[in-house]
C-alpha positions as CSV (number, residue, x, y, z in Angstrom):
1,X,42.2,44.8,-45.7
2,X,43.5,43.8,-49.0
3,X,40.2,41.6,-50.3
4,X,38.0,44.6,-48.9
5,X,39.5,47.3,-51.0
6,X,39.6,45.1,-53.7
7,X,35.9,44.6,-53.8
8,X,35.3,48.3,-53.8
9,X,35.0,50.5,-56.7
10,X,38.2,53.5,-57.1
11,X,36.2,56.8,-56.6
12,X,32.9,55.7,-55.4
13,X,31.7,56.4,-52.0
14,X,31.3,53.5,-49.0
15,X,30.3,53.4,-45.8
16,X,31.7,50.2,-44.0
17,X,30.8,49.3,-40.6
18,X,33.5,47.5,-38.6
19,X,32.2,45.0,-35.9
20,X,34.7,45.0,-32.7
21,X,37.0,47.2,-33.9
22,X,39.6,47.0,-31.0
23,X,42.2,49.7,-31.7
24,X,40.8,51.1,-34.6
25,X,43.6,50.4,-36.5
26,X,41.8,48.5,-39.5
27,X,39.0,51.7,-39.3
28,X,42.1,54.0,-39.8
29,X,43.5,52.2,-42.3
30,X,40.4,51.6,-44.5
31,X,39.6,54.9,-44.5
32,X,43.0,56.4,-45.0
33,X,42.8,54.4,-48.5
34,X,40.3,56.6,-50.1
35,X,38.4,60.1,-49.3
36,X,35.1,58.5,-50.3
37,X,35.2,55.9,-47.7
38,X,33.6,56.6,-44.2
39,X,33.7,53.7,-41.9
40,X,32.3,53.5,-38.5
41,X,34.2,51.6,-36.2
42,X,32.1,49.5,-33.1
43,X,33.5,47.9,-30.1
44,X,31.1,46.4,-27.1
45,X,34.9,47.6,-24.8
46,X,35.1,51.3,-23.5
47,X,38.6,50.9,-23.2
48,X,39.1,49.8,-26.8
49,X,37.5,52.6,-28.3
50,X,39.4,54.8,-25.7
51,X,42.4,53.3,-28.0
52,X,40.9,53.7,-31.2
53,X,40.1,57.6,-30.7
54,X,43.6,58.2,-29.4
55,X,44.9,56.1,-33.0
56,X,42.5,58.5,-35.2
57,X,43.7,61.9,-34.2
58,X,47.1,61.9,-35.9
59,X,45.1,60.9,-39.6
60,X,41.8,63.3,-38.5
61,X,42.4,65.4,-41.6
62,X,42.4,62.3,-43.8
63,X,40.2,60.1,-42.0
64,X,36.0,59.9,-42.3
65,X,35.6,57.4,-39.6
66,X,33.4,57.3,-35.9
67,X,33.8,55.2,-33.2
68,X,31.0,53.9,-31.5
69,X,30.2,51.8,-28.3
70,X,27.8,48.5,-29.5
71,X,26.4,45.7,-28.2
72,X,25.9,43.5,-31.1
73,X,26.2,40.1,-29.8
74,X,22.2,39.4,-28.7
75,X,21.3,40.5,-31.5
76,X,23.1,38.2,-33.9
77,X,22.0,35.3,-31.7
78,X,18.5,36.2,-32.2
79,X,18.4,35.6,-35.7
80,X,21.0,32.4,-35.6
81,X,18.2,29.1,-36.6
């Protein structure tokens, strides 16, 4: 989490999109660092992101982020040469 908020401007809005967010921990986090970062959490598991909306609630006021059922697997094989 450290190298990604390094690479990101103070003050400047980003949108990150995590890739099998299990828990949603990281999501929380990320987004808890700065108001102008919304991040939208993914995970191909129902039950993980059963998790991850049960982790967000207690940061909601703080917290741009939205969790989102994805199945991104195919498509990354698809365009491996």
């Amino acid at each position: 989490m450290d190298k990604v908020l390094e690479m990101l401007e103070p003050g400047v809005s980003v949108e990150i999109l995590e890739l099998g967010t299990g828990s949603g921990a990281v999501a929380v986090a990320l987004a808890y660092q700065d108001p102008n970062i919304k991040v939208t959490a993914t995970d191909i598991s129902p039950q993980a992101l059963q998790v991850a909306k049960i982790t967000r609630p207690a940061w909601r006021w703080r917290v741009k982020s939205s969790f989102s059922k994805a199945t991104y697997l195919p498509m990354l094989r698809q365009n491996i040469p």
